[in-house]
PDB file of N, CA, C and O in Angstrom:
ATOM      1  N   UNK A   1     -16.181 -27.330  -1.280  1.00  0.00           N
ATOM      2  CA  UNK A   1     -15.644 -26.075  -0.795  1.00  0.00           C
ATOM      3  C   UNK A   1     -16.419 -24.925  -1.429  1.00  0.00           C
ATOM      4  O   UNK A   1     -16.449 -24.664  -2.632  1.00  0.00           O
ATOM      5  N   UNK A   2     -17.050 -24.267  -0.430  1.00  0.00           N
ATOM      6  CA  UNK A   2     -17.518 -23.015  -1.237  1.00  0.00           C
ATOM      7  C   UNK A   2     -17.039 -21.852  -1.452  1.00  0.00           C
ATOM      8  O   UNK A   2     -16.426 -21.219  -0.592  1.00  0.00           O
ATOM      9  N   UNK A   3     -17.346 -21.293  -3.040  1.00  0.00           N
ATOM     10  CA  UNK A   3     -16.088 -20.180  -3.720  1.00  0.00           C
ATOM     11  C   UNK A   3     -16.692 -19.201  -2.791  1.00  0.00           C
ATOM     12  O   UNK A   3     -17.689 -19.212  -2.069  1.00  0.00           O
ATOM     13  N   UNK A   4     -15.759 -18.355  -3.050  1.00  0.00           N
ATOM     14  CA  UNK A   4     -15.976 -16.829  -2.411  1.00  0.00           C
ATOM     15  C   UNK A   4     -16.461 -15.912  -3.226  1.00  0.00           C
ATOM     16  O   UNK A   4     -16.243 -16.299  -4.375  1.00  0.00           O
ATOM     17  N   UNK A   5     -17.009 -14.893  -3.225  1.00  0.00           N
ATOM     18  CA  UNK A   5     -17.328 -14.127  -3.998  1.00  0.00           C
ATOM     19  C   UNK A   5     -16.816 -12.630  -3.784  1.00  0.00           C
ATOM     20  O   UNK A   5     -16.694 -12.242  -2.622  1.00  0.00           O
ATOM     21  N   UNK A   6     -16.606 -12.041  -4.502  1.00  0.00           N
ATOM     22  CA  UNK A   6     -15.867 -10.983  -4.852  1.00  0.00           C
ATOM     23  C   UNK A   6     -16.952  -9.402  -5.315  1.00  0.00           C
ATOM     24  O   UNK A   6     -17.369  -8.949  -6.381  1.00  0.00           O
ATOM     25  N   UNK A   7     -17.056  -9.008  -3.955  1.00  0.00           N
ATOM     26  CA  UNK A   7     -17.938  -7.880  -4.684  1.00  0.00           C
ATOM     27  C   UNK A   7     -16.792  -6.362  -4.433  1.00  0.00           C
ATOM     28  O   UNK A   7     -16.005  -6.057  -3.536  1.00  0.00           O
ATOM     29  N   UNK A   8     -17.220  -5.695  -5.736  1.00  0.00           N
ATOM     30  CA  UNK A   8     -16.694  -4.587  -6.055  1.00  0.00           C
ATOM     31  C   UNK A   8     -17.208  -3.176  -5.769  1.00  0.00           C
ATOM     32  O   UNK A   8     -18.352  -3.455  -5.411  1.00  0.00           O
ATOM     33  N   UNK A   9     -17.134  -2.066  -5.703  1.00  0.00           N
ATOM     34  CA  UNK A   9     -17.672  -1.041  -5.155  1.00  0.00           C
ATOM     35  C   UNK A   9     -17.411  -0.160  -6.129  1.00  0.00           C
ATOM     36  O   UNK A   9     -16.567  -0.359  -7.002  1.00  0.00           O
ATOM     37  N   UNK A  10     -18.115   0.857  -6.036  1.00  0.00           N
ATOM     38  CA  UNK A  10     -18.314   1.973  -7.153  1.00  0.00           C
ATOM     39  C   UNK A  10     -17.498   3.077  -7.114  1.00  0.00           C
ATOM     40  O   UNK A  10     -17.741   4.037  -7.845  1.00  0.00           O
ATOM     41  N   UNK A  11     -16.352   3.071  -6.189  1.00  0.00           N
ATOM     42  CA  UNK A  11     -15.876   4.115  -5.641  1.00  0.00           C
ATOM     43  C   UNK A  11     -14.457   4.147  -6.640  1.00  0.00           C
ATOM     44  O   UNK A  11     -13.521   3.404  -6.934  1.00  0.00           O
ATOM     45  N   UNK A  12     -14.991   5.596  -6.964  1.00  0.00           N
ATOM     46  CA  UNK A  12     -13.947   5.856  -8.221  1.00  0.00           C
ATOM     47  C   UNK A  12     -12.253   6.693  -7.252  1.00  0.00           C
ATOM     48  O   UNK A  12     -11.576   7.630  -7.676  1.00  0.00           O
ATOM     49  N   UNK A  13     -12.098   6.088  -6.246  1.00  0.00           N
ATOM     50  CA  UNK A  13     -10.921   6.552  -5.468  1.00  0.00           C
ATOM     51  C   UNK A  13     -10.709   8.001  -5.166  1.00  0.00           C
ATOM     52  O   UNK A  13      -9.542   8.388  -5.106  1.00  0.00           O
ATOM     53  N   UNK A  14     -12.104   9.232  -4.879  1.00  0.00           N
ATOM     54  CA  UNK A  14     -12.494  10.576  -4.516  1.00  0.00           C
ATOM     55  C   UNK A  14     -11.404  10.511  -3.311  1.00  0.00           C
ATOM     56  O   UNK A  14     -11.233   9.645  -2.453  1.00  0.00           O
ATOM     57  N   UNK A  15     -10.878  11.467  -3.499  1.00  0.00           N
ATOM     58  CA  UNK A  15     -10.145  11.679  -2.058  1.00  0.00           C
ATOM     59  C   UNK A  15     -11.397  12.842  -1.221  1.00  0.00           C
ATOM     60  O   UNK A  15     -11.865  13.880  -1.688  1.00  0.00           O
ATOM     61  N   UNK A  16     -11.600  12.370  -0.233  1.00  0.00           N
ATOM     62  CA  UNK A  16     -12.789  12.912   1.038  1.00  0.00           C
ATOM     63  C   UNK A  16     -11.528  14.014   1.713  1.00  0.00           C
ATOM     64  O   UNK A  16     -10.360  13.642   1.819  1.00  0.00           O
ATOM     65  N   UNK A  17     -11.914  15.151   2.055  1.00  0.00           N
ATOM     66  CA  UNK A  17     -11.136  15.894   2.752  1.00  0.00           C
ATOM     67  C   UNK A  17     -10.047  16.413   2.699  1.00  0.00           C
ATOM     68  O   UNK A  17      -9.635  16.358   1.540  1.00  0.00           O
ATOM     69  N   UNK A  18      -9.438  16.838   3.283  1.00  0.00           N
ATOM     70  CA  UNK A  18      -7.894  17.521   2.355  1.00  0.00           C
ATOM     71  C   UNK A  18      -6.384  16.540   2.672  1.00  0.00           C
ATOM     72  O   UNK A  18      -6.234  15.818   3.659  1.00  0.00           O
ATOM     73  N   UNK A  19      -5.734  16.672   1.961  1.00  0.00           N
ATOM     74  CA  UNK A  19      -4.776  16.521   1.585  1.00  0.00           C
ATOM     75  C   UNK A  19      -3.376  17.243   2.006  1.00  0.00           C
ATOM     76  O   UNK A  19      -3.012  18.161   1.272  1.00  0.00           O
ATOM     77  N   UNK A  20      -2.587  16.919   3.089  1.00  0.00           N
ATOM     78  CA  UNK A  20      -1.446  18.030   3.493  1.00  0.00           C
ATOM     79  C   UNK A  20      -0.391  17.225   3.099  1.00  0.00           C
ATOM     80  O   UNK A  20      -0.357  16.038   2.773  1.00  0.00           O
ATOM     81  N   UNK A  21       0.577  18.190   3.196  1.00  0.00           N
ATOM     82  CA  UNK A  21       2.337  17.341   2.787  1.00  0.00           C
ATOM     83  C   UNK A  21       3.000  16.725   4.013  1.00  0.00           C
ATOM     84  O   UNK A  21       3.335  17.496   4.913  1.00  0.00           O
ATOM     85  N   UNK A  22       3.265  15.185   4.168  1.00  0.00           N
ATOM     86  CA  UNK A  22       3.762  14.316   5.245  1.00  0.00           C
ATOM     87  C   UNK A  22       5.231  15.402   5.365  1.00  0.00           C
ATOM     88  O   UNK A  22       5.993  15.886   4.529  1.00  0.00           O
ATOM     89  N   UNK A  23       5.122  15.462   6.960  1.00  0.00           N
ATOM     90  CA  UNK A  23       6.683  15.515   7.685  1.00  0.00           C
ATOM     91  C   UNK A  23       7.560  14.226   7.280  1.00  0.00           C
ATOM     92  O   UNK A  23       7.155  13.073   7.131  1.00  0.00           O
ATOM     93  N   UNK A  24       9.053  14.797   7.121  1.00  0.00           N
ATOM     94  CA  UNK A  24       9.802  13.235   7.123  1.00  0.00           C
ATOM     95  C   UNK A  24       9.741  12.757   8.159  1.00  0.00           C
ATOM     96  O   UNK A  24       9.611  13.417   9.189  1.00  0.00           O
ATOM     97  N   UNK A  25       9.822  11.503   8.114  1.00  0.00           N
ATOM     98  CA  UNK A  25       9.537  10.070   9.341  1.00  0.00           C
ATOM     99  C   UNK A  25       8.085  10.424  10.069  1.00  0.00           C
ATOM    100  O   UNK A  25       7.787  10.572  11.254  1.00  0.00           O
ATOM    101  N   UNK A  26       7.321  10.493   8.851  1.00  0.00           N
ATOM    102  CA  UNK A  26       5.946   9.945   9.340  1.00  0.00           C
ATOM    103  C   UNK A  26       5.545   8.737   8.838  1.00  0.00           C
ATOM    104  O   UNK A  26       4.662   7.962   9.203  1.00  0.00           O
ATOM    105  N   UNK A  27       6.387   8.700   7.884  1.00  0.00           N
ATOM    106  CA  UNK A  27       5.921   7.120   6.977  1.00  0.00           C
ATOM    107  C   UNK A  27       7.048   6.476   7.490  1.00  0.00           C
ATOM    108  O   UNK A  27       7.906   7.107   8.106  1.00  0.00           O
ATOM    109  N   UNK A  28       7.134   5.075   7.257  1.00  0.00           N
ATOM    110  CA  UNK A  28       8.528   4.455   7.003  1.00  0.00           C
ATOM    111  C   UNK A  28       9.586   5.141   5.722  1.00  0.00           C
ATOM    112  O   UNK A  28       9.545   5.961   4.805  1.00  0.00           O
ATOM    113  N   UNK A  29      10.385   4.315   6.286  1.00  0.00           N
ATOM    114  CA  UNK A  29      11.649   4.404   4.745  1.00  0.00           C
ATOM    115  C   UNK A  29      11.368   3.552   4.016  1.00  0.00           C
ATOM    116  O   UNK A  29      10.862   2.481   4.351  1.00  0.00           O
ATOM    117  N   UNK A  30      11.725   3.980   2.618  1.00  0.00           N
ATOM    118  CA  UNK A  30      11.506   2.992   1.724  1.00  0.00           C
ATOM    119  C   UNK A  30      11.919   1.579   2.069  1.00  0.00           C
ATOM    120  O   UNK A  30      11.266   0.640   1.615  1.00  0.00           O
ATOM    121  N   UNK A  31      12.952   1.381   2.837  1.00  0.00           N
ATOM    122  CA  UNK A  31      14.248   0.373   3.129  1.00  0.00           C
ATOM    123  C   UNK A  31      13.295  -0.199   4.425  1.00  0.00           C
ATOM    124  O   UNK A  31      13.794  -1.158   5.015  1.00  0.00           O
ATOM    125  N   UNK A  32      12.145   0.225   4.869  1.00  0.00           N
ATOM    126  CA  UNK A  32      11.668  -0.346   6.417  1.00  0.00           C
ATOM    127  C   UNK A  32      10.382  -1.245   5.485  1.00  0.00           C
ATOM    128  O   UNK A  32       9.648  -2.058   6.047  1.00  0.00           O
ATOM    129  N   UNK A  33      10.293  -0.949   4.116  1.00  0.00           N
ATOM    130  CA  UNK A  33       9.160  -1.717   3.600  1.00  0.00           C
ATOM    131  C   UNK A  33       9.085  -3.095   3.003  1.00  0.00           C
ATOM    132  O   UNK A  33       8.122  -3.645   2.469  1.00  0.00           O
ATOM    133  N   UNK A  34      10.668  -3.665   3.268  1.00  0.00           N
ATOM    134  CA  UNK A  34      10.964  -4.695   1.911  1.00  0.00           C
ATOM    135  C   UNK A  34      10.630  -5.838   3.179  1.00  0.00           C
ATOM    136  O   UNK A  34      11.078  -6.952   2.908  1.00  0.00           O
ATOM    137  N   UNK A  35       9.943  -5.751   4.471  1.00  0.00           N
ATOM    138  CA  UNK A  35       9.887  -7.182   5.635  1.00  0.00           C
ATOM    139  C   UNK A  35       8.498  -8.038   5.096  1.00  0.00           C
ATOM    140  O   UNK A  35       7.619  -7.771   4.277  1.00  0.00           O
ATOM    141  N   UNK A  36       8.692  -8.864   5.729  1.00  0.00           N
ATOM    142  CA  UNK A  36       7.761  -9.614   5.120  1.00  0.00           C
ATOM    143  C   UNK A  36       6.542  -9.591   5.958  1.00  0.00           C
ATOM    144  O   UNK A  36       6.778  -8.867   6.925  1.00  0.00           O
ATOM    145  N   UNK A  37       5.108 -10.163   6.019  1.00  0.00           N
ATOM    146  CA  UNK A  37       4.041 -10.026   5.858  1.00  0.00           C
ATOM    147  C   UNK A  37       3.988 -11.411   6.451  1.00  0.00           C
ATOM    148  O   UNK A  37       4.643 -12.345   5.988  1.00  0.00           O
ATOM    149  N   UNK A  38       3.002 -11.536   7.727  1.00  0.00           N
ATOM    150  CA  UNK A  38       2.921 -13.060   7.977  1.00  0.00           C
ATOM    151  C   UNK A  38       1.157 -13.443   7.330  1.00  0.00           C
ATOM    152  O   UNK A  38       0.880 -14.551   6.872  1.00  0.00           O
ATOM    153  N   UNK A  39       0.054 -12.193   7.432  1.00  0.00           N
ATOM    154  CA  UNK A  39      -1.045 -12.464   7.134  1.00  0.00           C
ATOM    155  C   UNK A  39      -1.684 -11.569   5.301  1.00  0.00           C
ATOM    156  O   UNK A  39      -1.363 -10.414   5.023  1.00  0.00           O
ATOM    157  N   UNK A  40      -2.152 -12.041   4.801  1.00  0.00           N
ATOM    158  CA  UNK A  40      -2.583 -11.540   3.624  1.00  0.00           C
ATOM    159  C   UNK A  40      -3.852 -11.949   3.184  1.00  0.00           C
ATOM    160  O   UNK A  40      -4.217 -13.113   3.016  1.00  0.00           O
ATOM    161  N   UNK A  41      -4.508 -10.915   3.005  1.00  0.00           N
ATOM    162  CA  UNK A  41      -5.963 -10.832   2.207  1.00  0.00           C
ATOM    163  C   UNK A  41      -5.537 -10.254   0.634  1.00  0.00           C
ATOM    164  O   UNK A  41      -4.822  -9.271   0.439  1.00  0.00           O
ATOM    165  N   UNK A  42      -6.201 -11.175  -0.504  1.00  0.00           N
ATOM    166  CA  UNK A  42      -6.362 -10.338  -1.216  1.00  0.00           C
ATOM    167  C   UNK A  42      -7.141  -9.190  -2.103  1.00  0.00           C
ATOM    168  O   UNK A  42      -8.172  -9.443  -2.727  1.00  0.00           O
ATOM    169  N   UNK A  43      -6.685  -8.250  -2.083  1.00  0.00           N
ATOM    170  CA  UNK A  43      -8.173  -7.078  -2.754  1.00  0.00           C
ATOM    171  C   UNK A  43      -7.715  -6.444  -4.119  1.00  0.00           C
ATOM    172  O   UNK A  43      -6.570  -6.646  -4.523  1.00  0.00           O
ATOM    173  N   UNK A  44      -8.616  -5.671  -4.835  1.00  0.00           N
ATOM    174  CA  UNK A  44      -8.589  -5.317  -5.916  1.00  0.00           C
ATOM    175  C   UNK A  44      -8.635  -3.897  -5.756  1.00  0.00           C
ATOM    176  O   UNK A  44      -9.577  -3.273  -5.267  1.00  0.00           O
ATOM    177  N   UNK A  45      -7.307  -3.306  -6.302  1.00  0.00           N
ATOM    178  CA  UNK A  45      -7.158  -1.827  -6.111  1.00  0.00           C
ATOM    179  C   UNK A  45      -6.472  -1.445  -6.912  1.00  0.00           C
ATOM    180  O   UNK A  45      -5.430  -1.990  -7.276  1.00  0.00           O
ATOM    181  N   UNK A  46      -7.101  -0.086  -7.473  1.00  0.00           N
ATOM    182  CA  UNK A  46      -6.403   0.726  -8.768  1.00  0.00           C
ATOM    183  C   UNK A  46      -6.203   2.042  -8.154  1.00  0.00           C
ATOM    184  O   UNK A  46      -6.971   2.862  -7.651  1.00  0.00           O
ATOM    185  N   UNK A  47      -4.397   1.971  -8.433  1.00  0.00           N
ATOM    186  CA  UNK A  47      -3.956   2.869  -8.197  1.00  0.00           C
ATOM    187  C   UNK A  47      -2.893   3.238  -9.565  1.00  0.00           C
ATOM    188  O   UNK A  47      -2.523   2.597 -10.549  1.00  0.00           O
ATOM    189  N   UNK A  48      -2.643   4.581  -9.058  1.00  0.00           N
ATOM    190  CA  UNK A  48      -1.987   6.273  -9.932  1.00  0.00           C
ATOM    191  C   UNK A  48      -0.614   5.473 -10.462  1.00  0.00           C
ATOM    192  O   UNK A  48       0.394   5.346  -9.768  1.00  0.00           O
ATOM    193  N   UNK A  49      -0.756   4.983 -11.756  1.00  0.00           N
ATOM    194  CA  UNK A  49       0.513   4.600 -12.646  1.00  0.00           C
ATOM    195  C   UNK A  49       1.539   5.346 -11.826  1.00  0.00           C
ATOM    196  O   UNK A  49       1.953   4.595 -10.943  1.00  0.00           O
ATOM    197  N   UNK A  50       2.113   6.547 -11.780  1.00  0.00           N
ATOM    198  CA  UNK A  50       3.138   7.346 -11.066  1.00  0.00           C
ATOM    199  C   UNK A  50       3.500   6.608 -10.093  1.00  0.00           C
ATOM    200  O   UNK A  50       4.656   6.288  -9.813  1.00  0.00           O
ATOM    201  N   UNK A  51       2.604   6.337  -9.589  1.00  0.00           N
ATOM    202  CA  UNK A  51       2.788   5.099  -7.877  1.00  0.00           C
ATOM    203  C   UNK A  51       3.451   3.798  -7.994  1.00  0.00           C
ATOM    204  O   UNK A  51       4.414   3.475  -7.297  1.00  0.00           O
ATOM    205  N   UNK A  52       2.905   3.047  -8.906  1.00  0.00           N
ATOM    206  CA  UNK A  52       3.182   1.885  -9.631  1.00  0.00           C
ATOM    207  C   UNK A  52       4.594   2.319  -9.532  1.00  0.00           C
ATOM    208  O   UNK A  52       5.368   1.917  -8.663  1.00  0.00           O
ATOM    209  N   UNK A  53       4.933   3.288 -10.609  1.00  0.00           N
ATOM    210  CA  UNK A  53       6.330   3.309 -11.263  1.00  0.00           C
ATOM    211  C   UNK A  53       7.188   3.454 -10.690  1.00  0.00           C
ATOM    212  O   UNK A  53       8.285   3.083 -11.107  1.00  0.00           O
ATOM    213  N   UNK A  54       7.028   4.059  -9.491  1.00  0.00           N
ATOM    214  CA  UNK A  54       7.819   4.569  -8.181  1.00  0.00           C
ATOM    215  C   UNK A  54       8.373   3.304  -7.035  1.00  0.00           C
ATOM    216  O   UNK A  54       9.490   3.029  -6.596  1.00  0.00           O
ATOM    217  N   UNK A  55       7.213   2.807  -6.850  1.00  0.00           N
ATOM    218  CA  UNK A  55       7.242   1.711  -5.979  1.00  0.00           C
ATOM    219  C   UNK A  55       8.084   0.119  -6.817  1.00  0.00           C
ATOM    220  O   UNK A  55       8.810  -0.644  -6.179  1.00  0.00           O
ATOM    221  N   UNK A  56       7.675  -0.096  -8.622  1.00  0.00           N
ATOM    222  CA  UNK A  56       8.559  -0.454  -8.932  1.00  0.00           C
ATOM    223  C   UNK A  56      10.220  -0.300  -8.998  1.00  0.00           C
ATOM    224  O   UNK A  56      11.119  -1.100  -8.740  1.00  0.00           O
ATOM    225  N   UNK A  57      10.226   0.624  -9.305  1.00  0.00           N
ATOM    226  CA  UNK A  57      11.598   1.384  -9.590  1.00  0.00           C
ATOM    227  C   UNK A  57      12.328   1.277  -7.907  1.00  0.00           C
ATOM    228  O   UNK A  57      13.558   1.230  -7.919  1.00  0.00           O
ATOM    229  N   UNK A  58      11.822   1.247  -6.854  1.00  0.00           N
ATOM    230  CA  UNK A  58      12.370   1.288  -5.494  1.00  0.00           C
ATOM    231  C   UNK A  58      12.970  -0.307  -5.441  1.00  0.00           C
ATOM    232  O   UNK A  58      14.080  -0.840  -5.433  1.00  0.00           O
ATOM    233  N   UNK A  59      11.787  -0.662  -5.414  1.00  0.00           N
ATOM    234  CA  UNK A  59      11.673  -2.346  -5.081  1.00  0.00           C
ATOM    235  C   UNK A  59      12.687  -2.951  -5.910  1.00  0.00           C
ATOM    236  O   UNK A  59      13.435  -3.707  -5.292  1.00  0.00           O
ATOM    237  N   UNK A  60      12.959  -2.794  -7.394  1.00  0.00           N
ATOM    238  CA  UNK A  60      14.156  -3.244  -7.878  1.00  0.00           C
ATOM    239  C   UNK A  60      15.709  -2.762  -7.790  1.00  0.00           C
ATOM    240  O   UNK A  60      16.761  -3.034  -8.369  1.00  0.00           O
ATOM    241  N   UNK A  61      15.276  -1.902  -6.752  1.00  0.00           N
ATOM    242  CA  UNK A  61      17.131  -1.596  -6.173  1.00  0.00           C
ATOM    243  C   UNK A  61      17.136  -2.339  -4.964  1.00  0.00           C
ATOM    244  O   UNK A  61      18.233  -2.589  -4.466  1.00  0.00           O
ATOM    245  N   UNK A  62      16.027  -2.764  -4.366  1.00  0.00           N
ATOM    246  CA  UNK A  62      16.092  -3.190  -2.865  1.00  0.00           C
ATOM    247  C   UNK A  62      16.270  -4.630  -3.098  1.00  0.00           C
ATOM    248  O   UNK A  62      16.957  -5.346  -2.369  1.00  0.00           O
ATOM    249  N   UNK A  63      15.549  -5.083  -4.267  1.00  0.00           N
ATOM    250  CA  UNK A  63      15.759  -6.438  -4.759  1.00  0.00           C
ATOM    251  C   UNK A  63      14.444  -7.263  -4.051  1.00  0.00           C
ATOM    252  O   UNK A  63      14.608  -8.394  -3.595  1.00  0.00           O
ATOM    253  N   UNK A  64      13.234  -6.634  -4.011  1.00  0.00           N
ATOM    254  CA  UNK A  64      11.804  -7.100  -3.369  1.00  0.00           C
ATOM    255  C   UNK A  64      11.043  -6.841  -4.689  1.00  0.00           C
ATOM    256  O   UNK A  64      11.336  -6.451  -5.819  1.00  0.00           O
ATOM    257  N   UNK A  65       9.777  -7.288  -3.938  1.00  0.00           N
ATOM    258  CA  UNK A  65       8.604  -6.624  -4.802  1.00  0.00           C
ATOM    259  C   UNK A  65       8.135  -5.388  -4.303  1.00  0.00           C
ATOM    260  O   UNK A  65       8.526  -4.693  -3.366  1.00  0.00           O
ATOM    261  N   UNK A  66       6.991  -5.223  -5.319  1.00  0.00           N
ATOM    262  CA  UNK A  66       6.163  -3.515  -5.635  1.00  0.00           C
ATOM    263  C   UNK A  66       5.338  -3.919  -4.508  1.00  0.00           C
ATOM    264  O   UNK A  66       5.363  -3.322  -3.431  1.00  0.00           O
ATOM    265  N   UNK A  67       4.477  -5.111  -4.795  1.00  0.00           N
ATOM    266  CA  UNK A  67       3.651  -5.256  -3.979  1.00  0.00           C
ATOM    267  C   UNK A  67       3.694  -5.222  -2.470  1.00  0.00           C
ATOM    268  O   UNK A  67       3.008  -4.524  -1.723  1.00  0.00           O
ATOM    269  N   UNK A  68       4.785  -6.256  -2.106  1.00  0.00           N
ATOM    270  CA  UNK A  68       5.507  -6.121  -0.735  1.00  0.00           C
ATOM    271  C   UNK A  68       5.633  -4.944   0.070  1.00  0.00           C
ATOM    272  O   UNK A  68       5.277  -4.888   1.247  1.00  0.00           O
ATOM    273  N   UNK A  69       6.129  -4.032  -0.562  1.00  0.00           N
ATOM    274  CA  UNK A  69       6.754  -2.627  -0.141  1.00  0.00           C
ATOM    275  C   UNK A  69       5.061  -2.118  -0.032  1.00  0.00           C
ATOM    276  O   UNK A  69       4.754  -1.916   1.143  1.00  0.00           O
ATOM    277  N   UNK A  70       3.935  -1.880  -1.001  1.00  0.00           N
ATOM    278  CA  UNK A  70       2.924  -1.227  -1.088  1.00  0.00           C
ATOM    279  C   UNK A  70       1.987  -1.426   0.445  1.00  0.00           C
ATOM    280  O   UNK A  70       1.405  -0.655   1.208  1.00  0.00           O
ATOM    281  N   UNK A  71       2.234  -2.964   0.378  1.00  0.00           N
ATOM    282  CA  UNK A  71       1.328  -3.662   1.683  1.00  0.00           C
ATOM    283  C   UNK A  71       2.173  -3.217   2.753  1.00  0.00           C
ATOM    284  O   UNK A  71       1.517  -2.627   3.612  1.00  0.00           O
ATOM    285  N   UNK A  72       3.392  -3.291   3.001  1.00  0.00           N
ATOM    286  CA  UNK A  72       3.725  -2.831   4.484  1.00  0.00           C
ATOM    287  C   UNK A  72       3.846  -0.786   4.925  1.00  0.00           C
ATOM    288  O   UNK A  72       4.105  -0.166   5.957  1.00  0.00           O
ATOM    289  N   UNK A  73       3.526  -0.415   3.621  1.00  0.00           N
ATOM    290  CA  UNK A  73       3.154   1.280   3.596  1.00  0.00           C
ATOM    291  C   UNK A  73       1.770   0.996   4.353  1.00  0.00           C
ATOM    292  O   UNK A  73       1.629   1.286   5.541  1.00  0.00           O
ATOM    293  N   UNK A  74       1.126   0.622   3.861  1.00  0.00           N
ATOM    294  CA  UNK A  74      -0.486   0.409   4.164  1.00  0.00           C
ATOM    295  C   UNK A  74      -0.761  -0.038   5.463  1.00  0.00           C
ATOM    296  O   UNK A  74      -1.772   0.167   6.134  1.00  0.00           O
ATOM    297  N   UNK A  75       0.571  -0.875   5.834  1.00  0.00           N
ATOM    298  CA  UNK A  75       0.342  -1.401   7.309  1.00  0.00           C
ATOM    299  C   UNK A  75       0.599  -0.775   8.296  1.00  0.00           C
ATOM    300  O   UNK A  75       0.002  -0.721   9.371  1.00  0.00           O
ATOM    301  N   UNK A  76       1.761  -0.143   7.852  1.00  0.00           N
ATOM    302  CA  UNK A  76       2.830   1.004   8.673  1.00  0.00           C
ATOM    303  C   UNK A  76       1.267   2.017   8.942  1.00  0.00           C
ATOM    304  O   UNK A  76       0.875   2.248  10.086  1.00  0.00           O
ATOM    305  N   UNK A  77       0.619   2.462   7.864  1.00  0.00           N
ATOM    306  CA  UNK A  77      -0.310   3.666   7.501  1.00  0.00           C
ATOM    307  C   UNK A  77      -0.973   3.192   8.913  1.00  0.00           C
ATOM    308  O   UNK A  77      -0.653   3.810   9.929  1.00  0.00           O
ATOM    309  N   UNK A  78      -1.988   1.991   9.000  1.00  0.00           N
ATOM    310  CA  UNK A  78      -2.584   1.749   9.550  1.00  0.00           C
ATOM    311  C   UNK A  78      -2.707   1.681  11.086  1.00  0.00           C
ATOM    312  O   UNK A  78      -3.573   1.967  11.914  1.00  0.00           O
ATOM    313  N   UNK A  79      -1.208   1.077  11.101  1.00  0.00           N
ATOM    314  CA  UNK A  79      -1.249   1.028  13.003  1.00  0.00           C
ATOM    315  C   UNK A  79      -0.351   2.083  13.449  1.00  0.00           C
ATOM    316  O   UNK A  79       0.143   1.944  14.568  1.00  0.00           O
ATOM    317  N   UNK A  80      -0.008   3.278  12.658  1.00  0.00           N
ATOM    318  CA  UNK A  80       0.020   4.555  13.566  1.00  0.00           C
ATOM    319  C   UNK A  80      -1.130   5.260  13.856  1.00  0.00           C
ATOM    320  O   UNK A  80      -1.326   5.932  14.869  1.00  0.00           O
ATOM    321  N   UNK A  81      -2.025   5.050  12.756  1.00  0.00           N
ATOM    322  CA  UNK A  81      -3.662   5.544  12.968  1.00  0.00           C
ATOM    323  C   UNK A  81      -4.746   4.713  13.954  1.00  0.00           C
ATOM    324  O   UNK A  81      -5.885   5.053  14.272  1.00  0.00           O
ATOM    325  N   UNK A  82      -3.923   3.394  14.360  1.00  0.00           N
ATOM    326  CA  UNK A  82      -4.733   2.659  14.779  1.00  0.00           C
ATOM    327  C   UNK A  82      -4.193   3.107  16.721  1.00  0.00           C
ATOM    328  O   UNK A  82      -3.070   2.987  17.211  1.00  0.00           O
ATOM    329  N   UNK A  83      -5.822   3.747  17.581  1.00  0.00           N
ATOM    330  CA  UNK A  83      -5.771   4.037  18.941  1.00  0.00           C
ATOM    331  C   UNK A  83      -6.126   3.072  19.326  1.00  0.00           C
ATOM    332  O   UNK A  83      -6.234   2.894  20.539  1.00  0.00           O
TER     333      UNK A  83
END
C-alpha cells in the first residue's frame, strides 16, 4: 500500500480582501452543526484559540464535538457559495 504524503503550504492564514459583519441566518445555528458527515478528508489547519474555545464550549452543551460542528460550518460555508 502506498503512504500518502502530506504536503504543507506556507500560508500564514492572510486574510485576502475585506472582511464584513455576517447578517443573522447567513450561517447555520450553532444547533444545525452537531449532523453528521458521511465523507471526510483529513487536513491540517491552525486556527484562532478564541475559535477553538468557542466551538468547544458550544459543542459541550450540545453534547458533540468541536470538530464536528467546525466541519459542517465549513460545509454549510461552502455550498451556499457553491453556483
Amino acid at each position: 500500500m502506498k503512504k500518502k504524503t502530506v504536503t504543507y503550504t506556507d500560508d500564514k492564514g492572510e486574510i485576502v480582501g475585506e472582511l464584513r459583519v455576517l447578517r443573522k441566518g447567513e450561517l447555520p445555528s450553532l444547533d444545525q452543526l452537531v449532523g453528521k458527515l458521511h465523507q471526510k478528508q483529513k487536513v491540517t489547519l491552525a486556527l484562532d484559540g478564541e475559535a477553538i474555545s468557542f466551538f468547544k464550549r458550544e459543542a459541550s452543551k450540545r453534547h458533540t464535538s468541536y470538530q464536528r460542528m467546525i466541519r459542517n460550518l465549513v460545509l454549510a460555508y461552502a455550498r451556499q457559495h457553491t453556483g
